[in-house]
C-alpha positions in Angstrom: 151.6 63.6 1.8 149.7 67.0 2.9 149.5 67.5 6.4 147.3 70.5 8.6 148.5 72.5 11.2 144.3 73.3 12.8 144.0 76.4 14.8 140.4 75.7 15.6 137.9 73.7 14.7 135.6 75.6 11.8 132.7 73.3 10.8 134.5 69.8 11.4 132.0 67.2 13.3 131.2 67.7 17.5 129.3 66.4 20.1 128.3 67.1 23.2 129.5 66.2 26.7 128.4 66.9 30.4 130.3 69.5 31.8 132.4 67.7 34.5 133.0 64.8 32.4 135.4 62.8 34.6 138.1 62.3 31.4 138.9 66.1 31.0 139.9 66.8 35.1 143.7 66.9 35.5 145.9 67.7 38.3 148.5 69.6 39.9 151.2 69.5 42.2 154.7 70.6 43.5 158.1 68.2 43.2 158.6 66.3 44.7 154.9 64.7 45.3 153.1 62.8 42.6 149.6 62.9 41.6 147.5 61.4 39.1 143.9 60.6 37.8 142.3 58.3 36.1 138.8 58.4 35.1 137.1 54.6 36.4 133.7 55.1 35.0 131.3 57.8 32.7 130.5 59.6 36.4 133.4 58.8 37.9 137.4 59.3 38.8 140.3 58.1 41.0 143.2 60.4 42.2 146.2 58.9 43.7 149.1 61.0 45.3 152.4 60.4 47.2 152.6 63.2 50.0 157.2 63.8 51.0 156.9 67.0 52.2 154.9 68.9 55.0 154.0 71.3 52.7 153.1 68.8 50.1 149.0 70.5 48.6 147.9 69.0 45.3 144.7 69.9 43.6 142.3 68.1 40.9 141.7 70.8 38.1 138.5 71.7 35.8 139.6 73.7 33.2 136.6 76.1 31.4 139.2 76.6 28.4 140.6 73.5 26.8 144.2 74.3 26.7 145.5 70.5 26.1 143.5 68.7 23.7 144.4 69.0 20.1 142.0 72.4 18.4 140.2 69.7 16.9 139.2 67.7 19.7 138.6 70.4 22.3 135.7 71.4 24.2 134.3 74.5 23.8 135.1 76.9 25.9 132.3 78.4 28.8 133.1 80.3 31.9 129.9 80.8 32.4 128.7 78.5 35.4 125.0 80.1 36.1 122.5 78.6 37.1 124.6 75.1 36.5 124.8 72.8 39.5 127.4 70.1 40.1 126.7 66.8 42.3 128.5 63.9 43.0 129.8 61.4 45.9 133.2 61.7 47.8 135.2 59.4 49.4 138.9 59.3 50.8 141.7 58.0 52.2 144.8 59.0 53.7 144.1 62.7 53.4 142.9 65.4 55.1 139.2 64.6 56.2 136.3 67.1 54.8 135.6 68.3 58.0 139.3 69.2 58.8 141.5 72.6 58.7 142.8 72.6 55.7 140.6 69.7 54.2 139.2 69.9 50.4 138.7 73.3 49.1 137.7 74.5 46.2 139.3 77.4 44.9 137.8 79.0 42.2 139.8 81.8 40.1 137.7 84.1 37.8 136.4 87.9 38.1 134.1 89.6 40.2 130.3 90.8 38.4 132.5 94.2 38.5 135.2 92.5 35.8 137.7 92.7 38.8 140.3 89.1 39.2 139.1 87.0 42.2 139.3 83.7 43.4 137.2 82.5 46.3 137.5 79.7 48.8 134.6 77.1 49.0 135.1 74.5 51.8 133.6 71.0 50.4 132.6 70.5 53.7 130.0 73.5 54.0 128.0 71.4 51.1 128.3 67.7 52.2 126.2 65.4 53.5 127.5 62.3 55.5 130.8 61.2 57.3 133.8 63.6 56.8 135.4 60.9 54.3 132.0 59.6 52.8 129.9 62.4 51.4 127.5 63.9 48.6 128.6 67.0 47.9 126.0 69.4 45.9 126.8 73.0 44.5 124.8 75.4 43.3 127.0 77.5 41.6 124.1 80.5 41.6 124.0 80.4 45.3 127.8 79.1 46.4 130.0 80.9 49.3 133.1 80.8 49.6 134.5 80.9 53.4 135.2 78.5 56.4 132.5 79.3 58.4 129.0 80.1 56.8 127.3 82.1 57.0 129.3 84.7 59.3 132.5 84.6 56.4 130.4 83.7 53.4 131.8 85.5 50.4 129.5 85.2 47.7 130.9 83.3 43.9 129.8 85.4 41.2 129.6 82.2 38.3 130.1 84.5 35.5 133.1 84.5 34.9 135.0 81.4 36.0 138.5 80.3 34.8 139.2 77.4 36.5 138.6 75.4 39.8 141.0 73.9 41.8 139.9 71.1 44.3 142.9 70.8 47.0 143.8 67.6 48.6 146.8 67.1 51.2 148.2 65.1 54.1 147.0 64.6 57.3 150.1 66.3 58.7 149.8 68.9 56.4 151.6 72.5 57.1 151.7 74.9 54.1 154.5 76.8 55.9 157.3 73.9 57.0 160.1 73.2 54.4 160.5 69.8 56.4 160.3 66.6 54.7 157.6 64.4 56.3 158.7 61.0 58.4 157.9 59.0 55.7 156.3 58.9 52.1 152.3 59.0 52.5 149.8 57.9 50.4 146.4 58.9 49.8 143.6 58.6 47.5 139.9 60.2 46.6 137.0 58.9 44.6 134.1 61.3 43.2 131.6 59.0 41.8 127.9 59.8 40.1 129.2 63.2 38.7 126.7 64.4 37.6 126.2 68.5 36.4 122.2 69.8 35.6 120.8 73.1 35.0 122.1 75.5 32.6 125.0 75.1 30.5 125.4 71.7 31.6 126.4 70.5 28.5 129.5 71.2 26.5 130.0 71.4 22.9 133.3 69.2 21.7 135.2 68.4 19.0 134.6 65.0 17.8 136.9 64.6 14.4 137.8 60.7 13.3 140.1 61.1 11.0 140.4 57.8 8.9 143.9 55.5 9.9 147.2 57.4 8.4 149.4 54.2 8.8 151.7 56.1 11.5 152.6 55.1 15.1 152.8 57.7 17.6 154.6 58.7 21.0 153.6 59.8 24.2 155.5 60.8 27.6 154.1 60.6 31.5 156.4 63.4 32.3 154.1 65.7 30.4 151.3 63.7 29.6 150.5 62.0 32.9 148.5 65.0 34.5 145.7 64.3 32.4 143.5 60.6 32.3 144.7 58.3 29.7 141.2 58.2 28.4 141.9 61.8 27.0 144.8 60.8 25.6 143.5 57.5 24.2 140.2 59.3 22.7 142.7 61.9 21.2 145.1 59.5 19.5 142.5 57.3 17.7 140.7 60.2 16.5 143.7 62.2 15.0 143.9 58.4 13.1 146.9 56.6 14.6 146.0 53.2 14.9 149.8 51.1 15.2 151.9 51.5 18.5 151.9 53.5 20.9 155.7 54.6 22.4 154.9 55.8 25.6 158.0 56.8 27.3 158.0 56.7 31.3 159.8 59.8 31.8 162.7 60.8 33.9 161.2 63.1 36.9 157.5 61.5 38.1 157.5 57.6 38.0 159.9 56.7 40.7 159.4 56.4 44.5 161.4 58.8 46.5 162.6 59.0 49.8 164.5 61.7 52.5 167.9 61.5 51.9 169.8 64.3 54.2 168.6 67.4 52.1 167.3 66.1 49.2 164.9 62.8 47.8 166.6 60.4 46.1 165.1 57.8 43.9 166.1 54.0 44.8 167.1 55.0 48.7 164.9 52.8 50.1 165.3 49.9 47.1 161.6 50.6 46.1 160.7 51.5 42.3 157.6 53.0 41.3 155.2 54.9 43.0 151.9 54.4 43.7 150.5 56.8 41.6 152.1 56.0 38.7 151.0 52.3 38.9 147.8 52.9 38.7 147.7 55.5 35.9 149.8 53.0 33.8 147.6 50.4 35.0 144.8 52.2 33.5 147.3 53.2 30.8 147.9 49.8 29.0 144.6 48.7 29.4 143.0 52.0 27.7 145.6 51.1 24.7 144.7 47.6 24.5 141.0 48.2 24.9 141.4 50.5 21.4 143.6 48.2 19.7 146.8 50.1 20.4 149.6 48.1 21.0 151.4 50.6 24.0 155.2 50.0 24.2 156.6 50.7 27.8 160.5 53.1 26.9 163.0 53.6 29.6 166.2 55.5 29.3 169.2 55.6 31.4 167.8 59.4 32.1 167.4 60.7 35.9 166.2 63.7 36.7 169.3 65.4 38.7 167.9 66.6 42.0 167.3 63.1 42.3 169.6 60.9 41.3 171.8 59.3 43.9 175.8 61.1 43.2 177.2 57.8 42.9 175.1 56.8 40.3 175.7 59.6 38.0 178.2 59.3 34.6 181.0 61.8 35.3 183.5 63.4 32.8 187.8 63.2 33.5 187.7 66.6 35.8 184.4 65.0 38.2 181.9 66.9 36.7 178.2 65.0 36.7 176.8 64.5 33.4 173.7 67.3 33.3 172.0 67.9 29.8 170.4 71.1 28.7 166.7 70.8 30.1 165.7 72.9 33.1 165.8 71.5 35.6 168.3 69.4 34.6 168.5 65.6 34.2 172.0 63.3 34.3 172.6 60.1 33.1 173.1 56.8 35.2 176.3 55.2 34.6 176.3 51.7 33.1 179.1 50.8 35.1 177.2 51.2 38.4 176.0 48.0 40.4 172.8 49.9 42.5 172.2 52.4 39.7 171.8 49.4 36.7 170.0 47.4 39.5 167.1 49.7 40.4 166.7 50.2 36.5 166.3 46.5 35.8 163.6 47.0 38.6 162.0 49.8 37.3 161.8 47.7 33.7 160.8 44.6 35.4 157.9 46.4 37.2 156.9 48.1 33.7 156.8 45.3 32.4 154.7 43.5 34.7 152.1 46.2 34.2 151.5 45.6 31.0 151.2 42.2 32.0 148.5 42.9 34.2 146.6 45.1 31.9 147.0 41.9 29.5 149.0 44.1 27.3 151.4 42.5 24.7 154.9 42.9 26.6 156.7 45.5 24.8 159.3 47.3 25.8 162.4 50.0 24.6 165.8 51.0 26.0 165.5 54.6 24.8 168.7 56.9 24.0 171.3 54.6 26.1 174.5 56.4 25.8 177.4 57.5 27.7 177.5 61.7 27.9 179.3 64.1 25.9 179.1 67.5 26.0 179.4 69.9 22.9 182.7 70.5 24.0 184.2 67.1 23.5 184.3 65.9 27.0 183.0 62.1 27.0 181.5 60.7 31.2 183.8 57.8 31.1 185.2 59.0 34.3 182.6 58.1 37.0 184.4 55.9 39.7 182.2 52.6 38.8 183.7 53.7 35.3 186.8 54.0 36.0 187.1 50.2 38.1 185.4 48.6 35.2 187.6 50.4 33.0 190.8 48.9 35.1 191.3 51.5 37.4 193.4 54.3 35.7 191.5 54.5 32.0 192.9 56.4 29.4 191.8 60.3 29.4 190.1 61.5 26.6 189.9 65.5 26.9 187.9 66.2 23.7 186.4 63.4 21.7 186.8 65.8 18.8 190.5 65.5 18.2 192.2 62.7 17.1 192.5 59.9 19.3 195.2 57.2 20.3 194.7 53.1 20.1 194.9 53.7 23.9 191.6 55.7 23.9 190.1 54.3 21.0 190.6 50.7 22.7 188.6 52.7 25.9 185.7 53.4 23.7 184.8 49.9 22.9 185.7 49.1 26.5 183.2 51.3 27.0 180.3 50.0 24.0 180.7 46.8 25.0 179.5 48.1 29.0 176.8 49.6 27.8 175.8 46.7 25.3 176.1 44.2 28.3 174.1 46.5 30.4 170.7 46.7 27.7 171.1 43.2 27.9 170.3 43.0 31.5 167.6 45.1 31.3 166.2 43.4 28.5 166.9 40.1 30.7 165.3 41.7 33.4 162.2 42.1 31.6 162.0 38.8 30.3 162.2 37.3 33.9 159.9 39.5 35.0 156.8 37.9 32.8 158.0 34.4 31.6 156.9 32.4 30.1 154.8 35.9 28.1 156.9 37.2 25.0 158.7 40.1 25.6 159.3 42.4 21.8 162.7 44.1 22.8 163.6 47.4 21.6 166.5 49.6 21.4 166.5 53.8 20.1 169.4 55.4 19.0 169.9 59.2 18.6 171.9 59.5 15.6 172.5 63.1 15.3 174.1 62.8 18.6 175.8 59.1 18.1 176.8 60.0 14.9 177.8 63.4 15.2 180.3 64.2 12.3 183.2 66.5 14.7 183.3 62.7 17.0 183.6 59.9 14.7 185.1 57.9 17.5 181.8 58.5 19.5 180.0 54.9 17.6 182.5 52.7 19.3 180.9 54.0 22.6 177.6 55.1 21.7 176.9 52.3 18.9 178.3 49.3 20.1 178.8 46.0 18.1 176.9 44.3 20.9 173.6 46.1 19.5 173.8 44.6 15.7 171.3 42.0 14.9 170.0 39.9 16.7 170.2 41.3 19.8 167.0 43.5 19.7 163.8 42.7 17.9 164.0 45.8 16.3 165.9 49.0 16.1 164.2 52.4 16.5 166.0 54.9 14.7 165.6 58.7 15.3 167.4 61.9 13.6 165.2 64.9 14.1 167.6 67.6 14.8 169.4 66.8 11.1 166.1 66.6 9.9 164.9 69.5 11.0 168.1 71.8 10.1 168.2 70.5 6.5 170.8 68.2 7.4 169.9 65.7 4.6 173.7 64.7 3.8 174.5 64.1 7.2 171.0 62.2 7.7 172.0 59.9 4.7 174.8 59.0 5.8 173.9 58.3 9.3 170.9 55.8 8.1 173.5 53.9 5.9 176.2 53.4 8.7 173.2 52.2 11.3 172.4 49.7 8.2 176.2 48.6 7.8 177.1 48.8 11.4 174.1 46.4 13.2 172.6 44.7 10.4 168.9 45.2 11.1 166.9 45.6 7.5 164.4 48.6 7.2 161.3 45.7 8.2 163.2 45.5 11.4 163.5 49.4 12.1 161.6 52.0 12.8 161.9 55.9 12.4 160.9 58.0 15.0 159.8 61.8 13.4 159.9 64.7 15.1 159.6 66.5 17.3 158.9 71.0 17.4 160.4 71.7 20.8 159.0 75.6 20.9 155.2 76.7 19.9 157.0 79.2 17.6 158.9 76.7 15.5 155.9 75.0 14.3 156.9 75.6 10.3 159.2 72.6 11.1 156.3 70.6 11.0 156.8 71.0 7.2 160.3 68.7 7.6 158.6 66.6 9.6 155.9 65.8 7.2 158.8 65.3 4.5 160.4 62.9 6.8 157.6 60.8 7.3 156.9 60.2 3.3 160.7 59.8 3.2 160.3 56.9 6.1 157.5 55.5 4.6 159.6 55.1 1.4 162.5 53.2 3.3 159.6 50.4 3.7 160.1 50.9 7.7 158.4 48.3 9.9 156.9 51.3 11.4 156.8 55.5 11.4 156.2 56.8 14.6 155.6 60.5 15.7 157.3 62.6 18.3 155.0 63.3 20.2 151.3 63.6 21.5 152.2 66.5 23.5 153.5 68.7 20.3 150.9 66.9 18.3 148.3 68.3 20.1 150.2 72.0 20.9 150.3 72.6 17.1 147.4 70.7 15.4 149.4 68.7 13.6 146.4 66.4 11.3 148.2 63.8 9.1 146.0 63.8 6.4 144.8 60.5 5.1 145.8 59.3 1.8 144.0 59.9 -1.3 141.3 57.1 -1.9 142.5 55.9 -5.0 145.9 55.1 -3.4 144.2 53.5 -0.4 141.9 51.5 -3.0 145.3 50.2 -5.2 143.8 52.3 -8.3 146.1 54.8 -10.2 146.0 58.1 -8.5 144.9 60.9 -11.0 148.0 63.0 -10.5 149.7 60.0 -12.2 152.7 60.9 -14.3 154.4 58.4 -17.1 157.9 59.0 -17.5 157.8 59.0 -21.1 158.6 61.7 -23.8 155.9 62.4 -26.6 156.4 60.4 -29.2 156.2 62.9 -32.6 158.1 65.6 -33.5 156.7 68.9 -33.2 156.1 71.1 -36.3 157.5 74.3 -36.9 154.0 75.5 -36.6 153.4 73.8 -33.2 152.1 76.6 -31.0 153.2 77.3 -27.4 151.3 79.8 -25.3 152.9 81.0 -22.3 150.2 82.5 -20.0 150.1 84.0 -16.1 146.8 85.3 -14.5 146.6 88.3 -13.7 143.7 90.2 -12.3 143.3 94.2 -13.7 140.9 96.9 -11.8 140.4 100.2 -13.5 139.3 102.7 -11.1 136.7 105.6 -12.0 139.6 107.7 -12.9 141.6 105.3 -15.1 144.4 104.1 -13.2 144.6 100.3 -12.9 145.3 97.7 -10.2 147.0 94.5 -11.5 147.5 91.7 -8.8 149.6 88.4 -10.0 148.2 85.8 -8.8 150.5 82.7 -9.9 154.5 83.7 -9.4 155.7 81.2 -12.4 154.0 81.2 -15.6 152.3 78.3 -17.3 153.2 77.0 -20.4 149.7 75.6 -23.1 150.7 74.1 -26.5 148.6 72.5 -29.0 150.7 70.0 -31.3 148.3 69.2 -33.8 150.5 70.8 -36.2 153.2 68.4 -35.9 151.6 65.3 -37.3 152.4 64.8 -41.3 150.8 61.1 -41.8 148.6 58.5 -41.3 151.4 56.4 -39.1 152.0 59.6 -36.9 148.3 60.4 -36.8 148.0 56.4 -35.2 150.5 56.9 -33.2 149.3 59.6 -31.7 146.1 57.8 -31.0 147.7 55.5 -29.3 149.1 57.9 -26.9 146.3 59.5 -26.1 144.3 56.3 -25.1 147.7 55.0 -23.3 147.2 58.4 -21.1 143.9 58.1 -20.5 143.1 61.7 -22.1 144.4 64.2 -19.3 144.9 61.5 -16.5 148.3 60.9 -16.9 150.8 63.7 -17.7 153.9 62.6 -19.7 157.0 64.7 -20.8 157.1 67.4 -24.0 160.4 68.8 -25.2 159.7 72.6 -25.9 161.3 73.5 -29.2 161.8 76.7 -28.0 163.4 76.7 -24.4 164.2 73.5 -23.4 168.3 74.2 -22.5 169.7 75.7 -19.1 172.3 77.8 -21.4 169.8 80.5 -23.0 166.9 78.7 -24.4 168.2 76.2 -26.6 172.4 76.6 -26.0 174.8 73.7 -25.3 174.4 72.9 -20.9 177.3 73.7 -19.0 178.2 73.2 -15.1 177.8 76.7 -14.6 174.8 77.9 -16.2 172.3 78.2 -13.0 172.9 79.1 -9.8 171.1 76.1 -7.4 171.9 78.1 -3.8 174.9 78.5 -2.0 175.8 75.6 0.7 175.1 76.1 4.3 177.7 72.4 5.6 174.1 71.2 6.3 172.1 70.9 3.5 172.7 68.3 0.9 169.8 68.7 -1.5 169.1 71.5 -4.3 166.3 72.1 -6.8 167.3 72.3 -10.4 166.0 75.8 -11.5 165.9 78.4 -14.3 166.1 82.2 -13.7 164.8 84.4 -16.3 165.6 87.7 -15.9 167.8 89.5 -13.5 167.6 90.8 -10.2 165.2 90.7 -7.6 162.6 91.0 -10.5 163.4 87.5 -12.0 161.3 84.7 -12.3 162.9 80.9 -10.9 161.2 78.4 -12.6 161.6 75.2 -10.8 162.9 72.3 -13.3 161.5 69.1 -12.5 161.8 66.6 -15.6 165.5 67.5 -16.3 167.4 65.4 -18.7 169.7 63.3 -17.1 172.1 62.4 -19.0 172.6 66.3 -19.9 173.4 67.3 -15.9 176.6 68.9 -14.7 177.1 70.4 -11.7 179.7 72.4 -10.7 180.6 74.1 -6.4 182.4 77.1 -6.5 183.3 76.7 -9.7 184.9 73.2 -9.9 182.8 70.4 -11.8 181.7 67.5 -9.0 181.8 64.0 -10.0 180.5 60.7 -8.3 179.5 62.4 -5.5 175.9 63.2 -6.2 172.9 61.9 -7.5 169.6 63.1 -9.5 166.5 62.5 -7.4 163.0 62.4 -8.4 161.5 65.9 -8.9 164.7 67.4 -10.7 166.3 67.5 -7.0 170.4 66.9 -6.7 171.3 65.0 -3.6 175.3 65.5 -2.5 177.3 62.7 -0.6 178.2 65.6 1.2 176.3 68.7 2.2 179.0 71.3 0.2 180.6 73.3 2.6 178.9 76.4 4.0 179.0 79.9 1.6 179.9 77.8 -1.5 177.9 78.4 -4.5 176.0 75.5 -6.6 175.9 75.6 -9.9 174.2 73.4 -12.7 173.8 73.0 -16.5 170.9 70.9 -17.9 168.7 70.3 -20.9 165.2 69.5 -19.4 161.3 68.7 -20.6 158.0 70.4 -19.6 155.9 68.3 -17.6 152.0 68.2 -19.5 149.1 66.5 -19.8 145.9 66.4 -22.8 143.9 69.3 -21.9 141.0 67.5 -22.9 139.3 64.1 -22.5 138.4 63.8 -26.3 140.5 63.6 -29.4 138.4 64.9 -32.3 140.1 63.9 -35.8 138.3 64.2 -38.7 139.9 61.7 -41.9 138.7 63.7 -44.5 139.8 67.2 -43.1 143.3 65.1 -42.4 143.7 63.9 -46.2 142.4 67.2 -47.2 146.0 68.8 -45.4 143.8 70.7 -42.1 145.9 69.9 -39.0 143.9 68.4 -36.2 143.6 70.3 -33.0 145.7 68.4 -29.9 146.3 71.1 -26.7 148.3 70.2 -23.9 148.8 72.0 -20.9 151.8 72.1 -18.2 151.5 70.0 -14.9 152.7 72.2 -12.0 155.1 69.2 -10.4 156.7 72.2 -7.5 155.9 75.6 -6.0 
């Protein structure tokens, strides 16, 4: 299906909104604290934080460019703040008062009237009227000063040029310049209510695209999602048209309480789970989902983000080394085998869970990417010392799960599958006690590019345990991007078939997971993606879910809706019958091949040509070809059976219809397909004419396929591939990398009537005048 990558918006449908709306305010602030918001009303927002450090300053942002919603949602970018006043109520708790050192400021950044880069100070304070943690707060952003004391320090805002405004909130026992950790965790809140902006430029233009439902799920992450409202995020969802679930995974760095552990913050010290801020965002969360019709789904990995993961609780390889992946900061991975550490995340689930309760959410919920760790290297974190006790004290030692492997360690490896089966069961357990008698739908994603990686074939018994197959989740979420996006498709194959074979859920109870475009610059993956997707949606998956919001919204990735006559049932007009024409062509059957090509003659004679298609198009007109009164009906018949040109059917050309010349015997060397890379495991069927860089490829799509042989490096392949729909050949394997593909074929030409009539005249017929019948080639493939 064709897809959009939108750079701006350019004509599509807006609106308008007050400047200040409370949805589009996010926040900042340093690790370890936690902030969010959540706008509670049109005029109004909430923002919660947990203070640990001394030094611990977080600060609600406005934003005058748009930099996070997708290019066709955005509002429209305005840094001009004359004459525009902003009002509204504050109140507060647990933080610095207004009236205090170091109590709400407003920093503004943008330039000077001169073009010069400032940012100015404006204490909230200097504007308020009321008690120092009940106030309204006007400003006039025409006639605003910066400076603590006005108006001896009063530096003057110019509004002309604002970027963004950064309203700070902190502790009580707040001090910007002491590493120390404070005595305990603090929590504190603000409200702004009856926000209200006037004056000039008060409004903002904004996107305000609906794109109708494209039958796709999507996912979301708090980690990088959860400094803006989930209104945004909501709004932004339904109107880029996903309408099914929404897997919104909890992260690995923001959602857990913390606490002063000698010289660092450690999740689960203190036995508590989540922290206050993140309740209520979720809070608000599920019920923004459920208020839409989204059905949110609540994933939870065994990931920890490293600074703060207790050391016991981390998966260790033989040598002692914690498992760390690649991000920056680094995560680890909690070891099944550890009492505390599987404890606090049957907690954690329990306590997700019983938000979505709350929010009066359907209960669903997915153990995301549980694994044990293994480096590229081979080395497997069996070795942790929780591990190595449950394991019987003195486990084998697997050095590199890449070379061959003894029963000893092989009979480790399910030892250790059937640990981490047992432990998704208690979590799943956990989250059923947690909200009986309310159905929980369990969920389980798997990582196949990783579990299934081709150099540790051993890695399943751990990674893909027997203790996952059917029944034991409601469904299976399957996910393969890396494959998918290298041109893996061999390797992808073969990984969805052993998933099949190895737990026994049927495509209803999966579902595929696409994506995701890790880098800004890698967007052309998107392509894959897409391709993925249709693939998916062919499978007959219970659902197709994209990875994720975040990228989603980077790139302008628009899903675009399907065709109306699809939606509707009726045949689409691109509709192709798989049938051959059913008359011999004449000798004097014409066939036209044609490019366009546009010529400018200058003043002085010399000409500028520019090609505008890159393959040629073939026209014919087989009038010629029909010799009676039974051909002549049958014929007829054809036509009506196509519906004139709105069904394209299959011509032999008499004249070039062969991979071998035009019209020579097929052999399994005639055309080079491409060369193999190890990853890829499809090829287009294709005919060169000419040599050199100057020849033309013509993409085969209707091959005959009886006729096809293929041949790698020269030796014919058998059984071990497959013709695919759109002349594509799909290996087993992916042939092995610098090995060249080779094929011999006899194919058709892909055509249609050029014309919605038929005109026939009986007596011209009878009087021996061939009738006029043009057809003209279908372009199936670039």
């Amino acid at each position: 299906m064709a897809f959009w990558l939108a750079e701006a918006r350019e004509g599509q449908a807006s609106n308008w909104i007050m400047r200040f709306d409370p949805r589009f305010w996010t926040v900042n602030f340093p690790r370890p604290m936690v902030a969010t918001v959540i706008s509670t009303a049109p005029d109004a927002l909430r923002v919660e934080a947990s203070f640990l450090r001394r030094a611990d300053l977080g600060g609600l942002v406005w934003d005058s460019v748009d930099r996070l919603d997708h290019p066709l949602l955005a509002y429209r970018a305005d840094r001009d703040y004359t004459d525009t006043t902003l009002t509204f109520r504050w109140r507060s708790q647990g933080l610095i008062p207004l009236d205090g050192i170091n109590g709400p400021t407003l920093t503004i950044e943008g330039r000077a009237e001169n073009g010069e880069a400032r940012t100015w100070y404006v204490r909230l304070w200097n504007y308020a009227v009321g008690t120092n943690e009940d106030a309204f707060v006007s400003i006039d952003f025409s006639a605003l000063d910066g400076g603590y004391s006005l108006p001896s320090d009063a530096d003057r805002v110019w509004p002309g040029a604002i970027e963004r405004m950064f309203l700070s909130f902190a502790p009580p026992d707040y001090d910007g310049a002491s590493p120390d950790p404070l005595p305990q965790e603090r929590e504190g809140w603000f409200e702004m209510s009856g926000i209200v902006a006037d004056g000039a430029r008060a409004m903002l233009d904004i996107g305000d695209v609906v794109m109708p439902a494209n039958g796709l799920a999507v996912a979301t992450g708090y980690d990088d999602l959860g400094v803006q409202t989930p209104a945004r995020l909501i709004r932004g969802i339904r109107q880029l048209g996903y309408r099914g679930s929404v897997v919104h995974y909890v992260g690995m760095s923001h959602f857990f309480r913390l606490a002063a552990v000698e010289n660092a913050f450690l999740a689960g010290a203190d036995g508590a789970t989540l922290n206050q801020p993140t309740i209520a965002w979720h809070l608000a969360f599920f019920a923004e989902c459920q208020a839409a019709g989204l059905r949110p789904m609540a994933s939870l990995s065994y990931e920890l983000l490293d600074q703060h993961c207790p050391e016991a609780w981390k998966q260790r390889d033989l040598d002692g080394n914690p498992a760390l992946t690649g991000w920056e900061p680094p995560s680890t991975i909690l070891s099944p085998a550890n009492g505390p550490a599987m404890g606090w995340l049957q907690a954690v689930a329990a306590d997700f869970a019983q938000l979505m309760a709350e929010a009066q959410a359907p209960v669903r919920f997915q153990v995301g990417e549980p694994w044990w760790w293994t480096f590229a290297d081979g080395r497997i974190c069996l070795y942790d010392a929780a591990a190595k006790a449950a394991f019987g004290g003195n486990p084998s030692a697997i050095l590199d799960m890449r070379a061959p492997l003894s029963p000893a360690q092989t009979a480790l490896l399910d030892q250790a599958g059937a640990l981490l089966a047992a432990s998704t069961a208690d979590v799943i357990r956990a989250v059923r006690a947690a909200v009986a008698p309310r159905p929980v739908e369990a969920l389980a994603l798997v990582f196949t590019p990783t579990l299934l990686a081709p150099d540790m074939p051993e890695l399943k018994r751990a990674n893909l345990p027997l203790g996952w197959a059917a029944p034991a989740f409601d469904r299976l979420q399957v996910e393969d991007y890396d494959w998918l996006t290298a041109g893996a498709d061999a390797s992808r194959r073969r990984a969805h078939a052993e998933v099949d074979a190895r737990l026994g859920y049927p495509p209803e109870e999966q579902d595929y997971l696409a994506g995701f475009v890790l880098r800004p610059e890698q967007r052309d993956q998107w392509r894959q993606i897409d391709a993925g997707i249709d693939e998916a949606l062919g499978r007959a998956h219970h659902e197709v879910v994209v990875w994720a919001l975040p990228q989603i919204t980077r790139d302008g990735y628009v899903r675009l809706p399907q065709p109306r006559c699809q939606v509707s049932g009726a045949d689409p007009m691109q509709a192709f019958d798989d049938v051959p024409y059913p008359l011999a062509l004449g000798r004097d059957a014409a066939v036209v091949t044609e490019f366009s090509t546009t010529v400018a003659v200058t003043a002085s004679g010399f000409e500028r040509r520019n090609s505008l298609w890159s393959n040629a198009r073939l026209r014919f007109d087989v009038g010629p070809g029909v010799r009676s009164e039974a051909e002549l009906g049958a014929l007829i018949a054809f036509f009506r059976a196509r519906r004139g040109p709105a069904r394209g059917f299959r011509l032999r050309d008499p004249s070039d219809f062969s991979s071998s010349g035009m019209t020579g015997a097929p052999g399994p060397h005639d055309q080079e397909l491409g060369r193999g890379d190890g990853l890829t495991g499809r090829f287009a069927l294709v005919k060169r004419y000419g040599g050199g860089a100057s020849a033309q490829v013509r993409r085969i799509t209707r091959p005959d396929a009886a006729s096809l042989t293929i041949s790698v490096d020269g030796a014919p392949q058998v059984d071990n591939w497959r013709l695919e729909e759109g002349g594509i050949v799909r290996f087993d394997e992916a042939p092995p990398p610098g090995s060249v593909v080779r094929a011999g074929f006899l194919f058709d030409v892909p055509v249609r009537f050029a014309e919605d009539r038929l005109e026939i005249s009986s007596a011209a017929f009878a009087a021996g005048e061939a009738p006029s019948v043009p057809l003209v080639e279908i372009r199936e493939a670039p």
